[in-house]
C-alpha positions as CSV (number, residue, x, y, z in Angstrom):
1,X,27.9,37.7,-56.3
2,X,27.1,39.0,-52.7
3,X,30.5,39.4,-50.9
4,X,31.3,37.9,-47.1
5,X,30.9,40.8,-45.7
6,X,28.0,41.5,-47.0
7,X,26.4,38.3,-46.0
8,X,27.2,38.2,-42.5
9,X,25.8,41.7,-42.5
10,X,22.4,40.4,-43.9
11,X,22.6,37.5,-41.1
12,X,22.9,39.8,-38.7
13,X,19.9,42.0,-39.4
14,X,17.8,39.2,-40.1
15,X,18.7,38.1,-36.5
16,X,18.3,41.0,-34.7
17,X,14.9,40.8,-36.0
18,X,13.8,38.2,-34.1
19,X,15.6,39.7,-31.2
20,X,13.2,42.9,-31.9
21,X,10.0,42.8,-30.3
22,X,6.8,43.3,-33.0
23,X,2.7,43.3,-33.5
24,X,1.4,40.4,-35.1
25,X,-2.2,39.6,-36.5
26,X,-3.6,36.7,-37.4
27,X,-6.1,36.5,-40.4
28,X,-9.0,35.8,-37.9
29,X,-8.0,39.2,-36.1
30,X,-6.3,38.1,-33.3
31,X,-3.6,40.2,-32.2
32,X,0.1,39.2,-30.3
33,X,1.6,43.2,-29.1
34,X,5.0,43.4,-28.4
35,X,6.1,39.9,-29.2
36,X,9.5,38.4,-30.0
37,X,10.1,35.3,-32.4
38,X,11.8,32.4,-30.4
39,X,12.2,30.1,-32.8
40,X,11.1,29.4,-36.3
41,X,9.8,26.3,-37.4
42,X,8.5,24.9,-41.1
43,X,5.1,25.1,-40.0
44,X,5.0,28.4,-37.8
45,X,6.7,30.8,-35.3
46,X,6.9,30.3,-31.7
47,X,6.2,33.5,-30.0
48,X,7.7,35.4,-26.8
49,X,4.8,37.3,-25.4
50,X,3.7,39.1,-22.6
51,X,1.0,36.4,-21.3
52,X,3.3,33.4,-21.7
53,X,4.9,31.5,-24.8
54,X,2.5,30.9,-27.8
55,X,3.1,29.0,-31.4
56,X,1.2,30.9,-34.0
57,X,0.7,28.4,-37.3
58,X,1.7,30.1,-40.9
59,X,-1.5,29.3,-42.2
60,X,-3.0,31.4,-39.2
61,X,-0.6,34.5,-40.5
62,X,-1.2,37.3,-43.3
63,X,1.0,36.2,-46.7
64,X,3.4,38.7,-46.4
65,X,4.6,37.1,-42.8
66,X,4.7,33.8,-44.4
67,X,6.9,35.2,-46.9
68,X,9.2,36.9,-44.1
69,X,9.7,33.5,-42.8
70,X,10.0,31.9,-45.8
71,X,6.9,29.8,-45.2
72,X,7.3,26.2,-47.7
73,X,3.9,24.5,-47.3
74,X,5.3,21.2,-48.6
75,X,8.1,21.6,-45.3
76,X,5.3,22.7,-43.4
77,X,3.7,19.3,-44.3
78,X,6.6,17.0,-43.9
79,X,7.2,19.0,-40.9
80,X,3.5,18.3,-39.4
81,X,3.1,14.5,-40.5
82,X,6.9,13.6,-38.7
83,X,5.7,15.5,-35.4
84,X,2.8,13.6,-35.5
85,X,4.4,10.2,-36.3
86,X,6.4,11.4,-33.3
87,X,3.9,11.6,-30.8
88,X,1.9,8.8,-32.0
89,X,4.8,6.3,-31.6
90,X,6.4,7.9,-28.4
91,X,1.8,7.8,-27.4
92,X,2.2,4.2,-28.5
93,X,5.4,3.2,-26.2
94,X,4.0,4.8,-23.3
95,X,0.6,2.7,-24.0
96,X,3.1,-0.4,-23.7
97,X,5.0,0.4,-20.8
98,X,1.6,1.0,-18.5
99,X,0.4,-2.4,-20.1
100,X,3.3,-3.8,-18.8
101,X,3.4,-2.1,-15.2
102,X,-0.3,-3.7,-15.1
103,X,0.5,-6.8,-16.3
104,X,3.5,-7.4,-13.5
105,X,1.4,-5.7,-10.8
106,X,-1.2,-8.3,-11.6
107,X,1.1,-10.8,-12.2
108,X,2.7,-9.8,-8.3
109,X,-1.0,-9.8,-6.7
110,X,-1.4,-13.5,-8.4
111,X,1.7,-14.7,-6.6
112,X,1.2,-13.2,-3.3
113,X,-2.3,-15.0,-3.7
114,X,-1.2,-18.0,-4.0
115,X,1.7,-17.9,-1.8
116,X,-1.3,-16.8,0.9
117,X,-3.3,-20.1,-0.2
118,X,-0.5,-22.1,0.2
119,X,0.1,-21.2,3.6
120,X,-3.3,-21.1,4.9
121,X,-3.9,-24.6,5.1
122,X,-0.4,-25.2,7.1
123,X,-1.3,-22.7,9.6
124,X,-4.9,-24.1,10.2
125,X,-4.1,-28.1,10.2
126,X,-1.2,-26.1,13.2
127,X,-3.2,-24.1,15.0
128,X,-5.8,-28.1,14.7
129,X,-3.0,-29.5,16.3
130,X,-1.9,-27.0,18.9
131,X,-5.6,-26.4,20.2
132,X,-6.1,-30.4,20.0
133,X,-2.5,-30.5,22.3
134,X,-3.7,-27.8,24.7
135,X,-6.6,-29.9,25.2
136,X,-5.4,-33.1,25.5
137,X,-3.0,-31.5,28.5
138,X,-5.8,-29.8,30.3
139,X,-7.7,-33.3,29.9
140,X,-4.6,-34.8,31.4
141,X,-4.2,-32.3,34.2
142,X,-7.9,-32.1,35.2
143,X,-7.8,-35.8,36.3
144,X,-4.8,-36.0,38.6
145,X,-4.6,-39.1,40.2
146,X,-5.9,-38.8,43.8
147,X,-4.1,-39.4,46.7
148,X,-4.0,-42.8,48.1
149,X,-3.8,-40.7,51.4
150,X,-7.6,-40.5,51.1
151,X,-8.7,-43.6,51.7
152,X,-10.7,-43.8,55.1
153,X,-11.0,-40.0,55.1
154,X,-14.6,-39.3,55.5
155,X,-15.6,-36.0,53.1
156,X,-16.7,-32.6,54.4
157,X,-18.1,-29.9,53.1
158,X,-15.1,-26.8,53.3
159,X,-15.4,-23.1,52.9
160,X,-12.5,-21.1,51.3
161,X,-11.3,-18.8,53.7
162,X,-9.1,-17.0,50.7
163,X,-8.7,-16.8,47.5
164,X,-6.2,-19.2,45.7
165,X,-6.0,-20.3,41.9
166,X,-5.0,-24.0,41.0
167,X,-2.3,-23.7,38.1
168,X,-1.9,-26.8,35.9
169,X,-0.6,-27.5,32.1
170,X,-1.8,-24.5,30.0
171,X,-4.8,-23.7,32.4
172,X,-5.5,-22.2,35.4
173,X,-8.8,-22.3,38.0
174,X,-9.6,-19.4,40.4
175,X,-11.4,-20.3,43.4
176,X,-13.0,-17.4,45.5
177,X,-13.2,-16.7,49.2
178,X,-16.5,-17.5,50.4
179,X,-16.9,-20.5,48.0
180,X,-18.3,-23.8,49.7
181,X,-16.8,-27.3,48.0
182,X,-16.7,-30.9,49.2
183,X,-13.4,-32.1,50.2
184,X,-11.0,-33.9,52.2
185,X,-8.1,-32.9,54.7
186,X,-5.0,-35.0,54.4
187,X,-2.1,-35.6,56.4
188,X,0.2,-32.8,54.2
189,X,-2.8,-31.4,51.6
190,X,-6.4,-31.2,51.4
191,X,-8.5,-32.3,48.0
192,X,-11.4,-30.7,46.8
193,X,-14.4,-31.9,44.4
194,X,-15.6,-29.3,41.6
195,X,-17.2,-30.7,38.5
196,X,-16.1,-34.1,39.3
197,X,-12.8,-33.4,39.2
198,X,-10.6,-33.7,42.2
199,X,-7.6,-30.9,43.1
200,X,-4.8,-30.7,45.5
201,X,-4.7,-27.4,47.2
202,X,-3.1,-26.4,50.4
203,X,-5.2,-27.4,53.5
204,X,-4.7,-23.9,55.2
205,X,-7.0,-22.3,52.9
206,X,-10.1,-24.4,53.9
207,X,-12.2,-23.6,57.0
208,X,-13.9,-26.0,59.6
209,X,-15.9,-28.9,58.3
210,X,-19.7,-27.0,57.8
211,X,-21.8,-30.2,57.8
């Protein structure tokens, strides 16, 4: 019967001897200088080396290694098929949780669709309306009623001696210095003729009858 004492002793060397750095050699050749065991595992050692951190399989290793490590194939099995069912399933939930982000992106991008849709036709039968409005009000502004302050006032041809812009509903005609327009002068406006539509404007801006 091996005494306490004696059995933490053992655990201590075999500790230390993964603390040690060693060579190891694989059965193909292959060669790990100066290495230190991190960790062992049923189916290998995980190795400390000077390019980086490296598992090295049993069955890669000479028999007298496996034996240092205590190498159990059947462990080293069990070992191998549970990492495996590991990554398969944890492969398998990550599969479902990017079928799911897809699903409920696509699921957003129908809804914002048909929200869009929905709208579409409200904003065109407005926009209808408005432009229909805007020229119904022009329509309505275009033929002012003349003044009855006409009547007996013989027409003239008129030249505009400046600029001036007539300003109605939701529109707005620029006439231009220079321009030549049939017309009338009236007691406290003068009326032009343009397109067959008669505007007030101030009389001060016409010239001298030029017929």
């Amino acid at each position: 019967m091996i005494s306490p004492f004696l059995s933490v002793f053992i655990l201590v060397v075999f500790l230390a001897s993964f603390a040690l750095a060693d060579d190891f050699k694989t059965i193909n050749g292959k060669e790990f200088k100066n290495a230190k065991v991190s960790r062992v595992e049923p189916d290998g050692i995980v190795l400390i080396t000077t390019s980086g951190i490296v598992k090295v399989y049993f069955v890669e290793l000479p028999k007298d290694v496996q034996e240092r490590f205590h190498y159990d194939p059947t462990k080293a099995a069990q070992f191998t098929t549970a990492g495996q069912a590991a990554i398969a399933q944890s492969n398998a939930a990550a599969q479902a949780a990017a079928l799911q982000r897809q699903q409920e992106a696509q699921e957003r991008q129908r809804q914002i669709a048909s929200a869009i849709e929905q709208q579409q036709p409200q904003e065109a039968v407005a926009r209808r309306q408005a432009e229909q409005q805007q020229q119904v009000e022009r329509q309505r502004a275009a033929k002012s009623t003349p003044s009855l302050s006409k009547e007996g006032v013989p027409e003239h041809t008129y030249e505009l001696v400046q600029d001036y812009t007539i300003v109605g509903a939701g529109w707005s005609k620029r006439l231009r210095r220079g321009e030549r327009d049939h017309g009338r002068i009236l007691i406290d406006h003068a009326e032009i003729d343009i397109g067959g539509f008669s505007y007030n404007v101030p009389s001060g801006i016409l010239s001298l009858p030029k017929d």
